[in-house]
FITORNU-940650 format. One record per residue: residue in three letters; x, y, z of N, C-alpha, C, CB in turn. Coordinates in pm, whole numbers, padded with zeros to 5 digits, always signed. Glycine has a CB too. Layout:
<nodes>
alaXYZXYZXYZXYZ/...
</nodes>
This chain:
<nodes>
unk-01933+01018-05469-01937+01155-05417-02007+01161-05282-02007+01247-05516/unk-02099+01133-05304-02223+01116-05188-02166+01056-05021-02348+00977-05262/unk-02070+00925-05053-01968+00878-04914-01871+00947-04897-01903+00746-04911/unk-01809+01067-04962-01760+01142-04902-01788+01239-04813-01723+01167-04955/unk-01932+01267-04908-02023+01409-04812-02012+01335-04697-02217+01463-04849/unk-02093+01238-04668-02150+01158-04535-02019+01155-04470-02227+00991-04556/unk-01910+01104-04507-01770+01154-04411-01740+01258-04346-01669+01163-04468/unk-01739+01330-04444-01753+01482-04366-01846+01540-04292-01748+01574-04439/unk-01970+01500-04349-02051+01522-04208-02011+01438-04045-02210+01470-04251/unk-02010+01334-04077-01962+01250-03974-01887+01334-03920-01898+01127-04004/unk-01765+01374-03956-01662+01415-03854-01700+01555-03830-01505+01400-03903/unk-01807+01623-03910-01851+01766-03827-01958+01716-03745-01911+01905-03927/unk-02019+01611-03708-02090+01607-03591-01970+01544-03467-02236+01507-03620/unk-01913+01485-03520-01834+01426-03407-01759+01538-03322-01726+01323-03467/unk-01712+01669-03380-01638+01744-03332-01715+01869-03248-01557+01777-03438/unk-01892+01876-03336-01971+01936-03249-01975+01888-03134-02078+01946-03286/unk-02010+01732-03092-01993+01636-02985-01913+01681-02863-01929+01520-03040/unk-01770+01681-02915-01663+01682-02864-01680+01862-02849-01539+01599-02955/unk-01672+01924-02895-01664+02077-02842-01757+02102-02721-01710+02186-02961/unk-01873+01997-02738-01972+02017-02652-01989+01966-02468-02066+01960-02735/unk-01855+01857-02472-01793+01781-02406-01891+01688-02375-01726+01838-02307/unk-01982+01601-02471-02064+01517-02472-01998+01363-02476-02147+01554-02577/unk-02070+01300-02372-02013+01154-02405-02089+01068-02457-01966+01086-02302/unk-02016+00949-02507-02115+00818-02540-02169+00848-02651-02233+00781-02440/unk-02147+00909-02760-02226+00970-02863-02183+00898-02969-02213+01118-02881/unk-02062+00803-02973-02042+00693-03077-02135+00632-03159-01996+00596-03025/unk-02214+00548-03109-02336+00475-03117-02438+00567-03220-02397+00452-02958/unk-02475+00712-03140-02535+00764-03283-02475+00821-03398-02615+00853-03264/unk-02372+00896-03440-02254+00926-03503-02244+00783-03629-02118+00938-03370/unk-02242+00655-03537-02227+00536-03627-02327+00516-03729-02224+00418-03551/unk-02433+00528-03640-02576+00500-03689-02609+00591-03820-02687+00533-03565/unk-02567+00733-03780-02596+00813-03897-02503+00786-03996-02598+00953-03871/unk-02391+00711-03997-02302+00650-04078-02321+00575-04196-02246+00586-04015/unk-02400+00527-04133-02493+00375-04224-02602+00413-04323-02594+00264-04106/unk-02668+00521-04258-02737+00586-04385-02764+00734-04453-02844+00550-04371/unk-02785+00645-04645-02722+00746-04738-02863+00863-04719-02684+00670-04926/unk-02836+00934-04637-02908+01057-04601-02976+01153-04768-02771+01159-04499/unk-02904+01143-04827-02936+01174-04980-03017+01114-05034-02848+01161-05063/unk-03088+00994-05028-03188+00936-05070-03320+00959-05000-03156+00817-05073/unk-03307+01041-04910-03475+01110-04867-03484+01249-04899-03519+01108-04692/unk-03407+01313-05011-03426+01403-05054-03441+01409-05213-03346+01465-05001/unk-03523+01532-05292-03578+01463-05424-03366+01477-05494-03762+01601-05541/unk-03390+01411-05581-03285+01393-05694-03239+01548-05714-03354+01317-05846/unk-03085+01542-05736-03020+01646-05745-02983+01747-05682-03046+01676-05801/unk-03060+01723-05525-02988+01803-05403-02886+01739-05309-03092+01851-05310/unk-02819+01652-05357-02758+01566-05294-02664+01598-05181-02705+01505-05378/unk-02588+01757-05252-02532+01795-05174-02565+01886-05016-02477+01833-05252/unk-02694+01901-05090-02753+01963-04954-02738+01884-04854-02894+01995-04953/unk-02819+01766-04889-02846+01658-04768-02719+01646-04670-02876+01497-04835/unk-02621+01660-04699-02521+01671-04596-02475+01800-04547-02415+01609-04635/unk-02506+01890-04551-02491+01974-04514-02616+02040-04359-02476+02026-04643/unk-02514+02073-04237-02571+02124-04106-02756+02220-04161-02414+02260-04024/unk-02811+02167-04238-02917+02253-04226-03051+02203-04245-02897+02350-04306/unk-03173+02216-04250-03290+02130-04334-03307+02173-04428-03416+02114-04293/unk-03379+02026-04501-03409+02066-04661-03547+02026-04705-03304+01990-04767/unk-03626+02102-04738-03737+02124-04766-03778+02035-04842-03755+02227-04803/unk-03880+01914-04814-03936+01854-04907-04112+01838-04928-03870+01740-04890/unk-04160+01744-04936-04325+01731-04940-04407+01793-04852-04370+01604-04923/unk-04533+01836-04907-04638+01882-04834-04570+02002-04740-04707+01759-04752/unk-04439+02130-04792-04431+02190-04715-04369+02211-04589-04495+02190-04718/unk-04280+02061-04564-04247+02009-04474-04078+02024-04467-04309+01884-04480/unk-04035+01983-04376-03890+01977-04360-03780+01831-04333-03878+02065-04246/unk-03711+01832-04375-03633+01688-04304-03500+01786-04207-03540+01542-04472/unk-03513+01748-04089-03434+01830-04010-03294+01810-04036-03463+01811-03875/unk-03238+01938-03980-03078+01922-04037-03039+01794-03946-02957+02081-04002/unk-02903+01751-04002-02869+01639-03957-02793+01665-03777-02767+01578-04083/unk-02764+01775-03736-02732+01787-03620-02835+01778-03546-02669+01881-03599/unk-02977+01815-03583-03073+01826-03527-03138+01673-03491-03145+01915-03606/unk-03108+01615-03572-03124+01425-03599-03044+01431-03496-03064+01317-03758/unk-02912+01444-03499-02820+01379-03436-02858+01422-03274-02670+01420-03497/unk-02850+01516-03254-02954+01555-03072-03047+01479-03040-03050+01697-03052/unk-03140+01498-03113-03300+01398-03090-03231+01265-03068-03432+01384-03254/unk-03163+01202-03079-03099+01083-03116-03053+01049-02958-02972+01103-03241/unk-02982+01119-02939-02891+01142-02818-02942+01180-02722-02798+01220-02828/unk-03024+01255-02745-03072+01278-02654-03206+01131-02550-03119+01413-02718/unk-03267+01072-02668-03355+00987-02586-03278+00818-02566-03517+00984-02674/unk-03097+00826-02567-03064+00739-02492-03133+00616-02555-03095+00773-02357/unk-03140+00575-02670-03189+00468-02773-03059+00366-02734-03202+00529-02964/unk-03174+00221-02652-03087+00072-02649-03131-00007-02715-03073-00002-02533/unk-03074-00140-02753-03076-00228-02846-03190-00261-02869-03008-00322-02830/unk-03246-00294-02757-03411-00347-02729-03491-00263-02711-03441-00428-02617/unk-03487-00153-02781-03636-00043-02737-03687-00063-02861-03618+00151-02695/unk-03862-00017-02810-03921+00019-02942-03980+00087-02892-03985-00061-03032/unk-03942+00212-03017-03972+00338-03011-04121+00417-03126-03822+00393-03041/unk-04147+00465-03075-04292+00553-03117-04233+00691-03188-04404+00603-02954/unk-04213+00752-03305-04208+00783-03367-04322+00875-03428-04166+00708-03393/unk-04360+01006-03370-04464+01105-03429-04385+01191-03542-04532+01210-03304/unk-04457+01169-03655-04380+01273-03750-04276+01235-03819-04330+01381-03686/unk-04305+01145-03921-04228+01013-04058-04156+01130-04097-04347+00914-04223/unk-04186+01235-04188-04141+01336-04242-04053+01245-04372-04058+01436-04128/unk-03940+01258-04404-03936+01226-04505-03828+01049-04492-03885+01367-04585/unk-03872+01072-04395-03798+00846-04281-03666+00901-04246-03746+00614-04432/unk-03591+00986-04288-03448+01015-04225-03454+00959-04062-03413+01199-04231/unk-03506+01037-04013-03496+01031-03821-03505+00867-03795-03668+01128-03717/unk-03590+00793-03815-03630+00684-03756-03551+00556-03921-03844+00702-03714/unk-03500+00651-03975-03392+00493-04009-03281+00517-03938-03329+00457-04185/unk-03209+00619-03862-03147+00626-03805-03132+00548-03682-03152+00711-03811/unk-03273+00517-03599-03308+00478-03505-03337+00380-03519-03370+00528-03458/unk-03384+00284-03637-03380+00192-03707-03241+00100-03675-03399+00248-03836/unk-03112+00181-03713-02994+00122-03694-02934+00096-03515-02901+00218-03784/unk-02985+00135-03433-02981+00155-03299-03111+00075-03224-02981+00312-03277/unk-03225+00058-03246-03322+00007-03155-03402-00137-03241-03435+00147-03116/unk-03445-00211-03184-03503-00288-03198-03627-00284-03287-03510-00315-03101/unk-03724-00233-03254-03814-00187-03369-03902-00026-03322-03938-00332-03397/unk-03911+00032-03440-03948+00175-03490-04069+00168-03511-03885+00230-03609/unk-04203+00216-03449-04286+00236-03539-04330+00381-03551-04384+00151-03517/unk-04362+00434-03657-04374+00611-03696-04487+00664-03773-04252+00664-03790/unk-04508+00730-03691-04686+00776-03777-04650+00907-03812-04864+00785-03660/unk-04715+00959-03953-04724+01078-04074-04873+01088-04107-04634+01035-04227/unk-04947+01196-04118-05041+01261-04136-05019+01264-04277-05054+01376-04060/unk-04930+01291-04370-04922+01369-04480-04942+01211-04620-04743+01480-04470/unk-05034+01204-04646-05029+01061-04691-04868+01058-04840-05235+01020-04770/unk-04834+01135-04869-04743+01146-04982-04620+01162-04928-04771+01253-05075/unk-04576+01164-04812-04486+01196-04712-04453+01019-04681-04562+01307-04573/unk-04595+00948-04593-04589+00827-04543-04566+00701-04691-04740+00813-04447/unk-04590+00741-04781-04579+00647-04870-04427+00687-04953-04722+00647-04961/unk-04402+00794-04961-04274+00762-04971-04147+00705-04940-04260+00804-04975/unk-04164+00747-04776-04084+00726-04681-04062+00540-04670-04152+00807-04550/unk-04213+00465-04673-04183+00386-04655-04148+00299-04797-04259+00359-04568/unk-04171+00357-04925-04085+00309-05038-03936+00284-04955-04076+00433-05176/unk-03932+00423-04951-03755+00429-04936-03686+00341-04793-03704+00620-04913/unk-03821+00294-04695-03751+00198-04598-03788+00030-04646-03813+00235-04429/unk-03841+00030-04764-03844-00152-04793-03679-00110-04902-04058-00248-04925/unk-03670-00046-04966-03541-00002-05037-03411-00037-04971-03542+00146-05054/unk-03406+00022-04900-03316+00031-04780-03297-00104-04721-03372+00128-04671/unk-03396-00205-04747-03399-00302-04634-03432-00266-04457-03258-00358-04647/unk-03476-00146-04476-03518-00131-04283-03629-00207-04251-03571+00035-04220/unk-03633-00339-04276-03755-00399-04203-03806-00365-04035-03725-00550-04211/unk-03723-00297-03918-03763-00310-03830-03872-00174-03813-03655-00339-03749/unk-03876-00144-03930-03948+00040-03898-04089+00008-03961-03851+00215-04012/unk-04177+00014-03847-04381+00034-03914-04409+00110-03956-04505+00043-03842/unk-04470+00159-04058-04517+00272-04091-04698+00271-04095-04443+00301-04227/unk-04728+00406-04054-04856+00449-04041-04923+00562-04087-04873+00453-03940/unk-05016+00578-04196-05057+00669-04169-05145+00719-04109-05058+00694-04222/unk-05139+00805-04008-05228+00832-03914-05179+00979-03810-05242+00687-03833/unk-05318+00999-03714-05314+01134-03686-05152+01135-03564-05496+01188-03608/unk-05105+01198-03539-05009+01163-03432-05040+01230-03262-04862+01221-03494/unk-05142+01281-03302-05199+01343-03125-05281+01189-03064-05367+01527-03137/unk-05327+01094-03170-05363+00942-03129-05256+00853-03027-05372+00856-03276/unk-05129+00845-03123-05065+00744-03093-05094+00610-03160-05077+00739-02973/unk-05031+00520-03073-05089+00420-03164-05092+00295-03005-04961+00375-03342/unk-05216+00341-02953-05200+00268-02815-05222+00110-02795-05298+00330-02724/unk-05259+00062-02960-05236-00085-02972-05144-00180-02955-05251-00108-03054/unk-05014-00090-02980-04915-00099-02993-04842-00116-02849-04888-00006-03074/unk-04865+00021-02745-04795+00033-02674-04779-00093-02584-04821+00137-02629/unk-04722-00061-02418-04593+00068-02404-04472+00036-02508-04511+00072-02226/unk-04464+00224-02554-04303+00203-02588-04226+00263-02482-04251+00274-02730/unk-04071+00170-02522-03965+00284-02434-03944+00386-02433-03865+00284-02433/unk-03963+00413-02553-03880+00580-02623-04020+00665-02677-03739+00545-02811/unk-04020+00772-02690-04154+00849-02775-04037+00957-02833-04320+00937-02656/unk-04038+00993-02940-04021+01089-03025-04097+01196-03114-03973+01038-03080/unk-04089+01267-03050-04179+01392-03184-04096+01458-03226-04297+01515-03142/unk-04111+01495-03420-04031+01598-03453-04102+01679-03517-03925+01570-03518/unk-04213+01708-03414-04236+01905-03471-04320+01914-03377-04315+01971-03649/unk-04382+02039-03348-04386+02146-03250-04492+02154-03143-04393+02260-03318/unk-04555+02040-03063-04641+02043-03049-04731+02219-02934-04629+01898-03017/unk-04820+02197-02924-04863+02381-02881-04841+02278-02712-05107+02495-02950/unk-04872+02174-02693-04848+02088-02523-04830+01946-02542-04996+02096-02406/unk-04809+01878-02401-04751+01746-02427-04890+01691-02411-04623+01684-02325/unk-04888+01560-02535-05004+01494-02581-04964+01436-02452-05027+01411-02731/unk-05114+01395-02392-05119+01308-02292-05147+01179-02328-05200+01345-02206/unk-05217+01165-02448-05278+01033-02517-05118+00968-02534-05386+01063-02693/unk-04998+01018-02566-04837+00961-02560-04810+00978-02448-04721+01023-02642/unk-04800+01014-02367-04773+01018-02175-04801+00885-02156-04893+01127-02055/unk-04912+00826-02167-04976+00698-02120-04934+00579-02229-05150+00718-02110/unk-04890+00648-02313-04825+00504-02372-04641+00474-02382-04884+00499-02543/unk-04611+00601-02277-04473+00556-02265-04450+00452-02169-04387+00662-02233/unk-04354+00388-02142-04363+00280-02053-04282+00306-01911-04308+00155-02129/unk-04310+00246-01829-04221+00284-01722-04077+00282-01769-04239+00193-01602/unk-03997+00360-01697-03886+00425-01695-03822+00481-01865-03791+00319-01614/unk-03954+00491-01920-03954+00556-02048-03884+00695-02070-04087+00569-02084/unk-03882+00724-02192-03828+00908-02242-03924+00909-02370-03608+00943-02304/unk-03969+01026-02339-04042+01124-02434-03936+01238-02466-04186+01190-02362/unk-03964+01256-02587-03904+01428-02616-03980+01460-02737-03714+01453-02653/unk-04027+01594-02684-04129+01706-02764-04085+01800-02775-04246+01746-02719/unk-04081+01856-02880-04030+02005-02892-04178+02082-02876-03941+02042-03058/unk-04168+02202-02756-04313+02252-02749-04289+02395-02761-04399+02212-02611/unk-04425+02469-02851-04421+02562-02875-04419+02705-02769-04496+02540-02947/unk-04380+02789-02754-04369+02875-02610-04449+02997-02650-04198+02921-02553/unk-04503+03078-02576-04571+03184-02607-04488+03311-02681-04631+03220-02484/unk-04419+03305-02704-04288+03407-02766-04248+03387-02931-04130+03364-02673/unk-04323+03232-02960-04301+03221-03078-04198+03111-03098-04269+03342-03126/unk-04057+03118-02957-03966+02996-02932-04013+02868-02951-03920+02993-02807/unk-03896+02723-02955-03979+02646-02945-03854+02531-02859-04063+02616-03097/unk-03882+02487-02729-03804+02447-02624-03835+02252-02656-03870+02534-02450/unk-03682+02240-02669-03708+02050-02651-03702+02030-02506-03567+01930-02729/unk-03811+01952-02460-03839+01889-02346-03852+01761-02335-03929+01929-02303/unk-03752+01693-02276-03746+01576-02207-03794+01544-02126-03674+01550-02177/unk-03885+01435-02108-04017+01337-02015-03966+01243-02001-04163+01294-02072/unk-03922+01209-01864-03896+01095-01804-03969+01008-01725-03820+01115-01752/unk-04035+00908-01734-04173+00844-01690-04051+00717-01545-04295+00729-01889/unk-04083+00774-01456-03993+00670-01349-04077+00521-01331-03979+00753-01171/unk-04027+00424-01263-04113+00329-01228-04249+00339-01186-04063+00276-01149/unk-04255+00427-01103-04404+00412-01019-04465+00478-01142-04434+00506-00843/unk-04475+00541-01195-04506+00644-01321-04535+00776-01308-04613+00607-01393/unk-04436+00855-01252-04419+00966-01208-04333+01012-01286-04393+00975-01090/unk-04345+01164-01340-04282+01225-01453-04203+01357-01387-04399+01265-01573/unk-04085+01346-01514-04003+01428-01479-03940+01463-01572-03937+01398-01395/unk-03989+01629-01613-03917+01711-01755-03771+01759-01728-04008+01863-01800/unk-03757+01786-01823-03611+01885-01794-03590+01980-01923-03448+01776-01777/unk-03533+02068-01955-03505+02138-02106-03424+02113-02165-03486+02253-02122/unk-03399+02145-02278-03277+02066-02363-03227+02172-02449-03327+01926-02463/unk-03327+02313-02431-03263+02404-02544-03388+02468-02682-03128+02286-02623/unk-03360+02545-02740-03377+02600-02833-03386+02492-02981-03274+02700-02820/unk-03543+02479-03056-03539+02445-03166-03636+02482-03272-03529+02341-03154/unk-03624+02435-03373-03737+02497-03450-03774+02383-03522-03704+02624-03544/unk-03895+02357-03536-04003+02246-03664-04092+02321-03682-04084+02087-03621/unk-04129+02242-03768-04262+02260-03803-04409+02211-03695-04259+02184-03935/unk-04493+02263-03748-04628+02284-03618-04662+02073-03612-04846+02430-03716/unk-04721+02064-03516-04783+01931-03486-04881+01907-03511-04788+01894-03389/unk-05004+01897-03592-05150+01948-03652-05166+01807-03627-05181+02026-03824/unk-05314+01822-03599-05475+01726-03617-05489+01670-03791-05651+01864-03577/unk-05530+01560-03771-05597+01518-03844-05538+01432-03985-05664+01620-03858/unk-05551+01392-04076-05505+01324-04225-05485+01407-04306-05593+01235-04296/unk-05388+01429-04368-05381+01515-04516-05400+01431-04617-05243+01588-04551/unk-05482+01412-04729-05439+01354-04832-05384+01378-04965-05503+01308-04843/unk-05321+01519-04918-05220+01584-05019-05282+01541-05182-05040+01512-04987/
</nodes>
């Protein structure tokens, strides 16, 4: 049942794509192909999981609809050889995706029942290239760095600078940041060679807030 849903989603993102007159979008489309999106949601919502919307799981939290995956995706231009920084595990959907596209993933979760699931479900899976952490995500993980790519998926109130400095030259960041209106605008950070930055907008989204500190649920 379940590879059919994922079919049909497939071809309703592909056609969002295409209405949108977006190119090059194969690569993620594929990626979300490969995984059974239904297994980061609890048992018996199966059908949700494919369906254009989010579905509410731990600590309150959300796993974003899958178009919303599929943008974030596309949007930060993920190549074979990046490794990407990952704020906000949520329930591992986003970054096994990215998993199937980049070289290695590493993703930090605050919510300790969130991070230990997620990464059940990525030794499951076989995603060895994805780290998991639990830890605050306004840190980073600057042991690690530079990465190519930075990803956040939820809302921060401004752009962490402590992730500014660990993107790498000719890097991409994207943050969804909160606006005084209540909106919440994805912004793209482009870090050039010399290391000079350059945003741009991407549109209208909604997550959840970006908070301080460890939960131990």
């Amino acid at each position: 049942m379940t590879l059919g849903l994922r079919k049909n989603l497939i071809e309703e993102l592909e056609r969002y794509f295409i209405s949108k007159k977006m190119s090059h979008f194969e690569p993620v489309i594929n990626a979300i192909g490969t995984i059974p999106r239904h297994r980061f949601i609890p048992i018996g919502f199966e059908s949700a999981a494919y369906e254009i919307n989010p579905v509410l799981i731990d600590s309150d939290q959300t796993m974003s609809s899958p178009l919303t995956v599929a943008l974030q995706t596309y949007f930060l231009n993920v190549q074979p050889q990046d490794k990407i920084l990952e704020i906000g595990t949520g329930s591992g959907y986003q970054a096994s995706v990215l998993s199937r596209m980049a070289k290695e993933i590493y993703t930090l979760e605050r919510h300790r029942i969130l991070h230990e699931k997620s990464s059940q479900i990525f030794r499951e899976l076989k995603l060895n290239n994805i780290h998991t952490f639990l830890k605050d995500g306004f840190e980073g993980l600057p042991n690690r760095a530079p990465f190519n790519k930075i990803i956040i998926t939820c809302a921060a109130p401004e752009v962490p600078q402590n992730l500014v400095k660990q993107l790498a030259p000719n890097g991409i960041m994207l943050v969804p940041l909160d606006n005084s209106d209540g909106s919440q605008t994805m912004i793209r950070i482009l870090k050039s060679a010399d290391e000079s930055l350059y945003e741009e907008s991407l549109g209208n989204y909604n997550f959840v807030p970006m908070l301080k500190g460890i939960q131990p649920d």
